[in-house]
LUMGUSE-325816 format. One line per field, with one value per residue (C-alpha): x, y, z; residue number from 1. Coordinates in steps of 0.05 Angstrom, whole numbers, plus 5000, padded with zeros to 4 digits. Layout:
N
X [X / ...] $
Y [Y / ...] $
Z [Z / ...] $
resi [NUM / ...] $
END
This chain:
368
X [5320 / 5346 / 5347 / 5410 / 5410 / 5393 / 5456 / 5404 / 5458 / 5436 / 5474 / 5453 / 5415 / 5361 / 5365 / 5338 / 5291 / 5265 / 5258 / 5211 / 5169 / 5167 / 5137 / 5091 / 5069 / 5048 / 4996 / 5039 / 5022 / 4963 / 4979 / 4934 / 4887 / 4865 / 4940 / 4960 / 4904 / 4929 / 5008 / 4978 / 4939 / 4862 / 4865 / 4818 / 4792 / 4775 / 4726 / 4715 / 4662 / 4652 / 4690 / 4727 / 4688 / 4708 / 4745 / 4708 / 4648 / 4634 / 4670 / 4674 / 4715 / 4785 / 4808 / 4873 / 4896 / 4918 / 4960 / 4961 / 4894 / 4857 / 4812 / 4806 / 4821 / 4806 / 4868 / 4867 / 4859 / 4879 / 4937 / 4928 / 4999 / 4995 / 4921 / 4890 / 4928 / 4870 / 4850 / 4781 / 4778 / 4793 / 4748 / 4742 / 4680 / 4724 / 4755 / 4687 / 4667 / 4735 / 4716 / 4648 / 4667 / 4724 / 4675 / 4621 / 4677 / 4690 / 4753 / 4756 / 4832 / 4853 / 4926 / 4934 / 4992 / 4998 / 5055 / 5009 / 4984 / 4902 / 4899 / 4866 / 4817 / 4788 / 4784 / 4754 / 4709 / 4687 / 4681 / 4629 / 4589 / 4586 / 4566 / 4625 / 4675 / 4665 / 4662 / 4732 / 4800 / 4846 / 4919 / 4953 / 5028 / 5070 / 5132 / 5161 / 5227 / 5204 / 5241 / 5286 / 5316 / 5246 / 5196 / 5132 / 5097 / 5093 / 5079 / 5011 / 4995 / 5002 / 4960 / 4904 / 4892 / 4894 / 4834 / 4804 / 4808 / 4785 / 4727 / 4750 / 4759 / 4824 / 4846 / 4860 / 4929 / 4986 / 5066 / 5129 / 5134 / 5200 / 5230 / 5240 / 5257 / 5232 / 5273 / 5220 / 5163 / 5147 / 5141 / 5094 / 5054 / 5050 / 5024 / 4973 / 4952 / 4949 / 4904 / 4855 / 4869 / 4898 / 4890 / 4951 / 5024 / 5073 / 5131 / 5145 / 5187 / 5185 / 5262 / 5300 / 5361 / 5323 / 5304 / 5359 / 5333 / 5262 / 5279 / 5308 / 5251 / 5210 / 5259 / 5255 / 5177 / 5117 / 5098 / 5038 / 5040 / 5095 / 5095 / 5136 / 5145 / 5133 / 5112 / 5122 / 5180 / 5211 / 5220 / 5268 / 5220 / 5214 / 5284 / 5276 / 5226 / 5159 / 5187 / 5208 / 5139 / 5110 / 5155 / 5143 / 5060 / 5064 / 5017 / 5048 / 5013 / 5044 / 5061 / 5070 / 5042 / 5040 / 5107 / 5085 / 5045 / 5102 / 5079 / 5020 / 5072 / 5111 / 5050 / 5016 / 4982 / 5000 / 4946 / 4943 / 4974 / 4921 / 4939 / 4921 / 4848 / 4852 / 4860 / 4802 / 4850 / 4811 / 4859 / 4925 / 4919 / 4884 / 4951 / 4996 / 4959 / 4938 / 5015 / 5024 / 4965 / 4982 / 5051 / 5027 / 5059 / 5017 / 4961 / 4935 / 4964 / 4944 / 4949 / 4929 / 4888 / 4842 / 4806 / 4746 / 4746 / 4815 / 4796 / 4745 / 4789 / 4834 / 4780 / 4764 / 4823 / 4793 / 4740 / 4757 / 4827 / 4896 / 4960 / 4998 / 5068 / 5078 / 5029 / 5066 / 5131 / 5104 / 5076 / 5143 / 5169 / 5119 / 5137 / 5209 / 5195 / 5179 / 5225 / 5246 / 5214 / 5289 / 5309 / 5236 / 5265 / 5312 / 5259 / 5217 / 5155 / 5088 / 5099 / 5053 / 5009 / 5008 / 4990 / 4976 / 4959 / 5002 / 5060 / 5108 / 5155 / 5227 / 5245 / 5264 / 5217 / 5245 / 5270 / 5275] $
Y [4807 / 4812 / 4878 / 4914 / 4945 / 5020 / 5063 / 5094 / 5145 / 5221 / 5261 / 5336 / 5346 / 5284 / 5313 / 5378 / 5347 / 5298 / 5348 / 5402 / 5327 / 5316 / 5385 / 5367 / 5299 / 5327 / 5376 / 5444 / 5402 / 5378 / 5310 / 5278 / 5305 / 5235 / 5215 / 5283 / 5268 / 5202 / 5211 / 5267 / 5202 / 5215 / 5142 / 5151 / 5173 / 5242 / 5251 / 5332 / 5353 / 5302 / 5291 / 5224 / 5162 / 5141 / 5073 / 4997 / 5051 / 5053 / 5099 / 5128 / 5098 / 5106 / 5149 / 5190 / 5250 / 5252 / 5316 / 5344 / 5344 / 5337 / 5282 / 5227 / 5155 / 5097 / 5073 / 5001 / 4980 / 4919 / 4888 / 4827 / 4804 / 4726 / 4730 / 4750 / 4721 / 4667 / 4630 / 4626 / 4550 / 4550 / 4569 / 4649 / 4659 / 4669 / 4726 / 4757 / 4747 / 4783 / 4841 / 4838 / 4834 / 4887 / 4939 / 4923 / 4935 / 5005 / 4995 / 5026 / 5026 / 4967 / 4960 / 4919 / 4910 / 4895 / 4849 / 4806 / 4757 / 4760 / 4806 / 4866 / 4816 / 4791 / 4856 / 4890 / 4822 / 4814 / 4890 / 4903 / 4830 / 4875 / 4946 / 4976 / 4996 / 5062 / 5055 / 5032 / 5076 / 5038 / 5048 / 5020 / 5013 / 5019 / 4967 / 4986 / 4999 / 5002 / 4981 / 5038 / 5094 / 5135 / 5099 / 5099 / 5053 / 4996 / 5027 / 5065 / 4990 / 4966 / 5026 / 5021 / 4949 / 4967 / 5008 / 4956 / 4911 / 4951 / 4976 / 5049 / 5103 / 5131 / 5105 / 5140 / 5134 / 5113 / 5088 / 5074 / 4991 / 4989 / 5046 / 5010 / 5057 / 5109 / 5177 / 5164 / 5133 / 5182 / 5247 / 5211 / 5194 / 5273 / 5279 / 5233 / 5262 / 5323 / 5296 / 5271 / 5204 / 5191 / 5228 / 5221 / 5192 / 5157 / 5106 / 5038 / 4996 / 4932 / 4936 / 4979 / 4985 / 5029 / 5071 / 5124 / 5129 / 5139 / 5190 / 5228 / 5223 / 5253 / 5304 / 5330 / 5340 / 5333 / 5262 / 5252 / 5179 / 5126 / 5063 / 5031 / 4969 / 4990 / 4943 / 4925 / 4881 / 4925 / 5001 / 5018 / 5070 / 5106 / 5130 / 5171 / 5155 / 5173 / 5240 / 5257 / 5245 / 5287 / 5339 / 5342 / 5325 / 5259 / 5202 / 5132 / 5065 / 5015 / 4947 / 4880 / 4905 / 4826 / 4815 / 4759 / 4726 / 4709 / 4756 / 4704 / 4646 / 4670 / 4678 / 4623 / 4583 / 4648 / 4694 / 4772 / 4805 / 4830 / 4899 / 4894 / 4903 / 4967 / 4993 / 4939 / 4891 / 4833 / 4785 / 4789 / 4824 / 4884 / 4888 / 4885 / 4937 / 4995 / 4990 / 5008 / 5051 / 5093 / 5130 / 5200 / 5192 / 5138 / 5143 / 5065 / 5000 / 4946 / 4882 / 4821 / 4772 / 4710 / 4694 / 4724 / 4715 / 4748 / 4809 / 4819 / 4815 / 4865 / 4916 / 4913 / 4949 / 5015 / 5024 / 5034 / 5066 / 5073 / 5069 / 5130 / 5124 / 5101 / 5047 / 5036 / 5024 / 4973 / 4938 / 4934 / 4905 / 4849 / 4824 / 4835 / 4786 / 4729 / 4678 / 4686 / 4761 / 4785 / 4734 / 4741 / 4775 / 4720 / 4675 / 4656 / 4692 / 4662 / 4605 / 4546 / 4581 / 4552 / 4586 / 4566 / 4632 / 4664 / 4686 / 4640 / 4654 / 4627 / 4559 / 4572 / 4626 / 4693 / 4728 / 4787] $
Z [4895 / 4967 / 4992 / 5035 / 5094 / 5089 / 5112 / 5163 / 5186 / 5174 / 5127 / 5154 / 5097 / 5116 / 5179 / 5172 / 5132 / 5179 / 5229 / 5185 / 5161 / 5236 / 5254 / 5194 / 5215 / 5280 / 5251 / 5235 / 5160 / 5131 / 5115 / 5150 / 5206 / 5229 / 5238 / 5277 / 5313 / 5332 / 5356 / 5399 / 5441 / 5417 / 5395 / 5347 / 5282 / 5280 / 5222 / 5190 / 5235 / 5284 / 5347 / 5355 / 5377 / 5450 / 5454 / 5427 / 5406 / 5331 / 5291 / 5221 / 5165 / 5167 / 5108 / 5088 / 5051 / 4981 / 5005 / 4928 / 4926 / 4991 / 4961 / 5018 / 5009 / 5056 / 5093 / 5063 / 4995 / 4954 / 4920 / 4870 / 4862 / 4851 / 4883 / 4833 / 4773 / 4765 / 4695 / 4659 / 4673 / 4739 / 4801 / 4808 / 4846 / 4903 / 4872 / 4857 / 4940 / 4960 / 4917 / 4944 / 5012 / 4999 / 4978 / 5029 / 5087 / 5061 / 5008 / 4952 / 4925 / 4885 / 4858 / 4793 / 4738 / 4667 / 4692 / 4746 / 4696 / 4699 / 4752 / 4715 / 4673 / 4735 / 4775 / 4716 / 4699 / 4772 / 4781 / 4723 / 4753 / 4817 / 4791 / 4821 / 4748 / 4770 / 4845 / 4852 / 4855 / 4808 / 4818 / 4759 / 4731 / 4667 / 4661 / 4581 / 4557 / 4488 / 4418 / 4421 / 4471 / 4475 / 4446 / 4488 / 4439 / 4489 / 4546 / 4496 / 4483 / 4558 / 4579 / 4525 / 4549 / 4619 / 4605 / 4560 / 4616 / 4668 / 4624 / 4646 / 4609 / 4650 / 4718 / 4774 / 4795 / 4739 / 4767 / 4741 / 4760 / 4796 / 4762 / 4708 / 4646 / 4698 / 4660 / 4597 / 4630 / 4679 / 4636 / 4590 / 4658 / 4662 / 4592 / 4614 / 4674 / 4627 / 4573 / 4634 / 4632 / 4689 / 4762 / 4795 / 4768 / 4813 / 4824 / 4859 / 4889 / 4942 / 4953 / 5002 / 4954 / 4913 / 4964 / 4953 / 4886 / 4901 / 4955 / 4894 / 4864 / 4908 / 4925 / 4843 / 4860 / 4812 / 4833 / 4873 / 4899 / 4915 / 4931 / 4975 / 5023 / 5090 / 5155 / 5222 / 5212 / 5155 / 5172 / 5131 / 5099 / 5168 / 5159 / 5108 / 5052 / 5094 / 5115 / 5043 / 5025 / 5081 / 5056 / 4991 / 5002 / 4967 / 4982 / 4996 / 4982 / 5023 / 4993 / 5025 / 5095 / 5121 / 5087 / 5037 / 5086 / 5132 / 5183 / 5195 / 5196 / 5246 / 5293 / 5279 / 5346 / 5376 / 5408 / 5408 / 5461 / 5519 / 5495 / 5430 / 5454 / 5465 / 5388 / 5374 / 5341 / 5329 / 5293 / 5269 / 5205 / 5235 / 5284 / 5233 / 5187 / 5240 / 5255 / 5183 / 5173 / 5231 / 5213 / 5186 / 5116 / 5100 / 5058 / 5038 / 5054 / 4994 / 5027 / 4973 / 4983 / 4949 / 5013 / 5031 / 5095 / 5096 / 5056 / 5115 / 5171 / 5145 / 5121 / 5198 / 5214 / 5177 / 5244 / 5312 / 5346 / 5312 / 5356 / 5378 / 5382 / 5454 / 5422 / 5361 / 5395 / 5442 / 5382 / 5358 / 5416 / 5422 / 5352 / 5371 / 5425 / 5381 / 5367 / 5287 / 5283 / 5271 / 5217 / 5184 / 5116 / 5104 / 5097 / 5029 / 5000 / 5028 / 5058 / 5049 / 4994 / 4922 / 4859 / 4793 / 4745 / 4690 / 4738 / 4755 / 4814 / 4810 / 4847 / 4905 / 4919 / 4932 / 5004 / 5024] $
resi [1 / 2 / 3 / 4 / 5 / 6 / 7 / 8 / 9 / 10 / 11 / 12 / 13 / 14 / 15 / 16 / 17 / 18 / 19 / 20 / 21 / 22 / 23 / 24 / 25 / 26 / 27 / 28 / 29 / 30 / 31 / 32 / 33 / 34 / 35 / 36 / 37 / 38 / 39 / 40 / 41 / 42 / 43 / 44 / 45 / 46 / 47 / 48 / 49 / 50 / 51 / 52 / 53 / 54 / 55 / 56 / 57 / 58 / 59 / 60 / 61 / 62 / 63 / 64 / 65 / 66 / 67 / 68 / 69 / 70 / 71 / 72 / 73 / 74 / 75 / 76 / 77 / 78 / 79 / 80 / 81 / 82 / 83 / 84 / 85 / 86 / 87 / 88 / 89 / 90 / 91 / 92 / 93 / 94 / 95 / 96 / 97 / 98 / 99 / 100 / 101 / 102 / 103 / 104 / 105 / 106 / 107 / 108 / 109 / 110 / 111 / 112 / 113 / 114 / 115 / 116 / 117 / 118 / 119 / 120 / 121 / 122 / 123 / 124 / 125 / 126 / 127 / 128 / 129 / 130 / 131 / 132 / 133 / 134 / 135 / 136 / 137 / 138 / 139 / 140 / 141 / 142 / 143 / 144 / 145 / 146 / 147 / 148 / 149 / 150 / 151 / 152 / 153 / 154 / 155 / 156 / 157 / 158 / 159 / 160 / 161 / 162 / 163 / 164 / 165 / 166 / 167 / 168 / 169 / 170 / 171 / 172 / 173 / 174 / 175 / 176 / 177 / 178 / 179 / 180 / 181 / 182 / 183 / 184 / 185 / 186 / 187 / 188 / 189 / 190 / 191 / 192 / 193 / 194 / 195 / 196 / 197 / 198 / 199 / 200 / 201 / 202 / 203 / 204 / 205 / 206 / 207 / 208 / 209 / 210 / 211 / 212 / 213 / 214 / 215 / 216 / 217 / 218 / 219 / 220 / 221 / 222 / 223 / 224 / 225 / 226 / 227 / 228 / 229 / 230 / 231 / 232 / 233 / 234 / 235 / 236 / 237 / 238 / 239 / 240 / 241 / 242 / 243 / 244 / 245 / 246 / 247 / 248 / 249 / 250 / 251 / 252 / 253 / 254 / 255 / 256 / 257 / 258 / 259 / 260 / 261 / 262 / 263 / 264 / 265 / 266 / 267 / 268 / 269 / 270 / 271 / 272 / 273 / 274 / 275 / 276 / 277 / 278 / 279 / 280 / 281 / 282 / 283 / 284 / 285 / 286 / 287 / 288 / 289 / 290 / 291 / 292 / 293 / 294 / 295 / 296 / 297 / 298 / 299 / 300 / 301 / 302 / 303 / 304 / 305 / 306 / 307 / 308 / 309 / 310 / 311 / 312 / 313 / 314 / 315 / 316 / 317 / 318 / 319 / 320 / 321 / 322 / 323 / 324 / 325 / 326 / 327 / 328 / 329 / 330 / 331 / 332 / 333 / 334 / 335 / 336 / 337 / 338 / 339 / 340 / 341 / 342 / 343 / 344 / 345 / 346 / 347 / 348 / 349 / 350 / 351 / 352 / 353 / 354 / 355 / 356 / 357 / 358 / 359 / 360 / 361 / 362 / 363 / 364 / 365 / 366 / 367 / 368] $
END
């Protein structure tokens, strides 16, 4: 699962396009007033109504822009890949604290899959302990092929269960997994959304090979999320992907925002850079998110955790100033700066970290 490089050169197609998503991004749209806000150097969040906070002050939440509906969203959610693929007889009580601490910093987004092992039994378990089922925005995903060409009887039975799970009765946001089986899956995430139970219907995928295919997608219209892999040390999604979806006014969950914890590896014993003080980064994780959180197309980035302590550093990234781009591009360079930052990608998923639920990654572990 190794992604390839991106041909990044412009056909003049991408190009007009990237220029009307430009004019867009920098408030002639409405993707995100915050954002706009932002690249034009106010620094910081610029709630409806109230004027922005001045710098280390306290500010409002961070939240985005669902552009097909308006409905606002704070900028980081959740993901429970591997994290939260825990078993009954093992200790979860941590899992119940990161929720806890998750919701108490202001998140409400959580990402879960049929296909991450325990991940939805423990969210939806921990979730009802905490009196928040109905609190929480639920993104969700369908993987099925089915027993023939067409049939949608898995993907009823992976769905049903979701909700079962989740003690829901519809969730908010439905995607394709990975495209897979996307041509029959998708439409009957419309039928769905049409029946009421589901909000929004979308698509995924971590790898940049796909991304032609998912800039296709969004090009045909009628989604209104996608997820994709977007952070500071892959921007392949900058290209093209983000301004599709500010084009087109679909929302865009980010996945793997600290690159399967290797972001934290390769800055390990290393201290923040002076200038990171003045967006109120705290710790590493709130540097490497408001980079992510900051690019106008962006609507939530779900980093996953099992540490509590974790989850609270990064909700602290949803207070306080964003980067503009003069900001964002010295960011850049300061990573670029670190020995290994250019070779991070051909190194293997979270480093260090052990895991012993359902899922089972392949020996060695994956790169990319």
């Amino acid at each position: 699962m190794i992604p390839t490089q991106h041909d990044a050169v412009p056909n003049p197609s991408s190009t007009s396009l990237s220029r009307r998503a430009t004019l867009r991004l920098m408030g002639l749209g409405a993707v995100s007033t915050m954002i706009s806000s932002a690249l034009h150097n106010c620094g910081t969040r610029q709630a409806q109504g109230q004027t922005s906070p001045g710098l280390n002050q306290p500010s409002e939440l961070i939240t985005k822009e669902i552009p097909q509906t308006k409905e606002r969203v704070p900028a980081i959610g959740l993901g429970t890949f591997m994290t939260f693929d825990v078993k009954p007889d093992q200790s979860r009580e941590h899992l119940r604290e990161v929720l806890r601490r998750f919701r108490a910093g202001g998140g409400r987004m959580i990402d879960v899959s049929p296909l991450y092992g325990l991940s939805e039994v423990n969210v939806g378990e921990f979730a009802a302990s905490l009196g928040m089922t109905n609190d929480l925005f639920i993104t969700n995903k369908v993987w099925a092929t089915g027993e023939f060409l067409g049939d949608r009887s898995q993907a009823q039975k992976q769905f049903d269960q979701s909700l079962k799970r989740l003690s829901r009765d519809r969730l908010d946001v439905m995607q394709v997994h990975s495209l897979v089986n996307v041509d029959v899956m998708l439409p009957l995430l419309r039928a769905w959304k049409q029946e009421g139970k589901v909000r929004y219907v979308g698509i995924t995928h971590h790898e940049s090979v796909y991304y032609g295919a998912i800039e296709q997608w969004i090009g045909r219209g009628n989604l209104d999320f996608v997820q994709v892999r977007y952070s500071i040390a892959q921007r392949q999604a900058e290209d093209r992907i983000l301004p599709a979806a500010a084009e087109r006014g679909v929302a865009v969950l980010v996945n793997m925002p600290f690159e399967k914890a290797r972001l934290f590896e390769l800055v390990k014993g290393r201290s923040l850079p002076d200038f990171a003080r003045e967006i109120g980064c705290e710790n590493w994780a709130q540097f490497f998110l408001k980079y992510t959180i900051s690019h106008p197309a962006v609507t939530c980035a779900i980093p996953a955790t099992s540490n509590p302590d974790h989850v609270a550093q990064n909700m602290g990234a949803l207070r306080g100033t964003l980067p503009d781009q003069a900001m964002r591009t010295r960011m850049v360079k300061h990573m670029e700066s670190i020995p290994g930052f250019d070779k991070l990608t051909q190194t293997s998923w979270y480093p260090g970290k052990q895991f012993s639920g359902l899922v089972r990654l392949p020996n060695p572990r994956p790169i990319g």
